[in-house]
C-alpha positions, 0 to 999 in steps of 0.5 A, a space after each residue: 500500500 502507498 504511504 502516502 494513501 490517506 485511509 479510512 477514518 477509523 469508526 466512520 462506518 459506525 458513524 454513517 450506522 449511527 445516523 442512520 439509527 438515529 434517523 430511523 428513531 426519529 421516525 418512529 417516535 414521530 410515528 408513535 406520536 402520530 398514534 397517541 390518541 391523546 386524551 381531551 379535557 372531559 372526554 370519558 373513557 374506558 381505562 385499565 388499572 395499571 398500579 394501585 397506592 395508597 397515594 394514587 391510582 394509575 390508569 392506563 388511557 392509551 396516551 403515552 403515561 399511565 393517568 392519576 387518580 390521587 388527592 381529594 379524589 382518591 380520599 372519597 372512593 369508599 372501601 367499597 370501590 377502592 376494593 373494586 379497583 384492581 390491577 387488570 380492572 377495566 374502569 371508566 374515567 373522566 378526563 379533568 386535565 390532559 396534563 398538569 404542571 407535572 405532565 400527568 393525565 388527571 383522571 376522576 372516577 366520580 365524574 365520570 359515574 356521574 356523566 354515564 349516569 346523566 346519559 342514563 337517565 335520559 336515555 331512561 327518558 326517551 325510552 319511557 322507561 320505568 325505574 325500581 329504587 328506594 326512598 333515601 330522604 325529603 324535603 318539604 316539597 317530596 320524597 328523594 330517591 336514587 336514580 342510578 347514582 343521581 339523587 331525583 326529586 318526587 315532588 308531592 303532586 307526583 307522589 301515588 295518591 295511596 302514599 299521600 294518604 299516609 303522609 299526616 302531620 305538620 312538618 315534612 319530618 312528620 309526613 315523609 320521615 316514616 318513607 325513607 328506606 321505602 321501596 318505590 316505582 317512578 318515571 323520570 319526567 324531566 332531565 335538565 343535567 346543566 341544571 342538574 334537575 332530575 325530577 321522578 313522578 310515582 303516579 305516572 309509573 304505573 306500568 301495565 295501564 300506563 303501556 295499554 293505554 299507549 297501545 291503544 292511543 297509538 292505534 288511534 293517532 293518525 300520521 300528518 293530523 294535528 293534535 291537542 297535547 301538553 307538555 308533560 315533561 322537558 330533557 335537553 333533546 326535546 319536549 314530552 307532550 301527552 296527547 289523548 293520554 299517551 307521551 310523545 316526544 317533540 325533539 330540539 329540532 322540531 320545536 321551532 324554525 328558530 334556533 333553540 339550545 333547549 326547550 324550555 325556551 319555548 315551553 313550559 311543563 303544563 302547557 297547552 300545545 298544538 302538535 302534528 304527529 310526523 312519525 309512529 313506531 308501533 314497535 318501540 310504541 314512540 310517537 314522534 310530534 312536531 311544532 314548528 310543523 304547524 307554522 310557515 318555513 321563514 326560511 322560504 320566504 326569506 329567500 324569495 328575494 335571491 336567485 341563482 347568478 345573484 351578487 349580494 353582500 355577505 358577513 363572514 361568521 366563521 371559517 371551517 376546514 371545508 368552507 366558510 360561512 356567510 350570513 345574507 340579508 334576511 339573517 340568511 346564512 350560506 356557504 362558500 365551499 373551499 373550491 369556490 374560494 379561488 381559482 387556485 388551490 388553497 389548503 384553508 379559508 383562512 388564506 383568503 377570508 377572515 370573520 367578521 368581514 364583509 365581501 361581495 359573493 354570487 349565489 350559485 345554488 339554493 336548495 330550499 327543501 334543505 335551507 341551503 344556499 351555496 355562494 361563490 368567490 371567485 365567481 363573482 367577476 366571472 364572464 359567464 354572468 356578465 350579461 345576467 349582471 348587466 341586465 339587473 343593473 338596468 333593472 335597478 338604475 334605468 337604461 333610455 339615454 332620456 333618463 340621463 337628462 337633466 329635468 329642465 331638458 324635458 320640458 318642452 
């Protein structure tokens, strides 16, 4: 071999190797990151029981470290449920914060019972359910009892007329007191979870009459006809309204043509009610109502006033990965889907829009049966509208060279 002959740098093929490791690492981590489903702020989900302490909990969630259930938390699980939470035991848990000052998932255990338990009872609700408990306690308007974990209320107008006729004395102590530990039938009648309302009626829980009286009830009803109801009970997704003795369910979104978060916006338990019967399920004995069936749509009538080719001015009120959204005169809203946004690609609206300001946008469809109203963008200097543009311009300022003249010109 030449001297001279430069060699090889000892250990740069271990080198070449370990960058290539590197690199590889790299990729996976970020492939791993890339399928952590990381848990959300008060998402509910099903953990395993990874280590149990007397100081904490972990709980395996999916995310890339066990969650921790610790603290006050951990100091009101009774002896009961702690003995239920071993290694191996699958548990639902609520998510309180995704990560703490010390990069922990925060789980709770009490929440999330408390959640599954509110889904419950509306479910309990919508499918007119009855439920067997035990009288737990009063106040001076009812009985308390236990629904699944959530403490009802059985006001006394609701209470069975054979237990009333057992409540004597003045105060409540001396017409509830002897009720408690009590067994007792109720139907749920009213949910309200934000407000944390759970109201129980026993009289309305008597279950073999209360089914065929629904059964012949529904016989009767006919699809389409208009009924006299009233409203019975109210649940964050709708309205019960009796009609000729039997409930049926008026959802959120039949109450109104106008946006409503919740019923008793419009309504009130008591209240007398027109519905329209818009479906019947004699299987499942459900009987579907509607309100806003029985008014006028606004939304065709407001937009009467627009056609397809149309200029008009729009506020943008908010952007979405597919379009944007802009509200019309009339309190009309429409979309602006992402394609006819410009006549190049964009990724986001973001790159062209913002909320709240106000652009010139062409409709290019309306779809009234679905209160839909496509808009345009990039469309609105296009060629192929020019002469429809052109027309509506004479429409609204006048066309004759004699409507340009000055009005001493005219009188002759």
């Amino acid at each position: 071999m030449d001297q001279n002959q430069t060699l090889p740098a000892q250990g740069s093929n271990t080198n070449q190797q370990g960058d290539q490791n590197n690199q590889s690492m790299e990729s996976l981590l970020a492939n791993e990151h890339i399928k952590v489903d990381m848990p959300q702020q008060g998402e509910i989900r099903k953990g395993v029981v990874a280590s149990v302490t007397p100081a904490q909990i972990l709980v395996s969630v999916g995310a890339k470290s066990e969650g921790v259930i610790s603290g006050r938390e951990l100091e009101q699980l009774s002896e009961e449920e702690r003995a239920m939470l071993q290694v191996g035991a699958e548990v639902p848990v609520y998510v309180t914060n995704p990560e703490d000052e010390n990069g922990n998932v925060v789980l709770s255990l009490r929440r999330a019972q408390e959640q599954i338990s509110w889904e419950n009872v509306e479910k309990m609700l919508e499918d007119d359910r009855v439920y067997d408990s035990k009288i737990v306690g009063f106040n001076k308007g009812g009985l308390i009892v236990m629904v699944g974990g959530l403490r009802g209320f059985v006001p006394s107008s609701q209470i069975s007329a054979m237990r009333r006729a057992q409540s004597t004395g003045d105060t409540p102590e001396q017409r509830w007191q002897k009720m408690v530990g009590q067994p007792i039938t109720v139907r749920i009648i009213e949910v309200d979870r934000e407000r944390r309302r759970l109201i129980l009626s026993e009289r309305a829980a008597s279950t073999e009459s209360r089914q065929s009286l629904k059964e012949r009830v529904i016989e009767g009803l006919e699809i389409g006809k208009v009924y006299a109801g009233r409203v019975t009970s109210l649940s964050d997704f709708g309205a019960f309204v009796n009609v000729n003795g039997a409930d049926g369910l008026v959802h959120l979104s039949e109450l109104s043509w106008d946006r409503v978060q919740h019923p008793r916006e419009v309504l009130e338990v008591g209240q007398d009610v027109k519905v329209k019967v818009i479906n019947i399920d004699r299987e499942k004995k459900r009987i579907g109502l509607s309100i806003r069936a029985l008014a006028d749509d606004p939304w065709k009538t407001r937009v009467e006033k627009f056609s397809v080719g149309q200029l008009v001015e729009g506020v943008i009120t908010r952007l979405t990965k597919f379009g944007a959204f802009a509200r019309l005169e009339g309190d009309i809203e429409g979309l602006i889907h992402i394609s006819e946004m410009a006549d190049h690609r964009i990724d986001h609206p973001k790159e062209v829009l913002k909320e709240g300001e106000v652009r010139t946008l062409r409709i290019v469809r309306i779809e009234p049966d679905q209160h839909r109203i496509g808009l345009s963008l990039r469309k609105v200097d296009s060629g192929a509208y020019a002469d429809k543009d052109y027309k509506r311009l004479i429409e609204e300022y006048g066309h004759t060279s004699s409507d340009d003249e000055k009005p001493e010109d005219k009188k002759e």
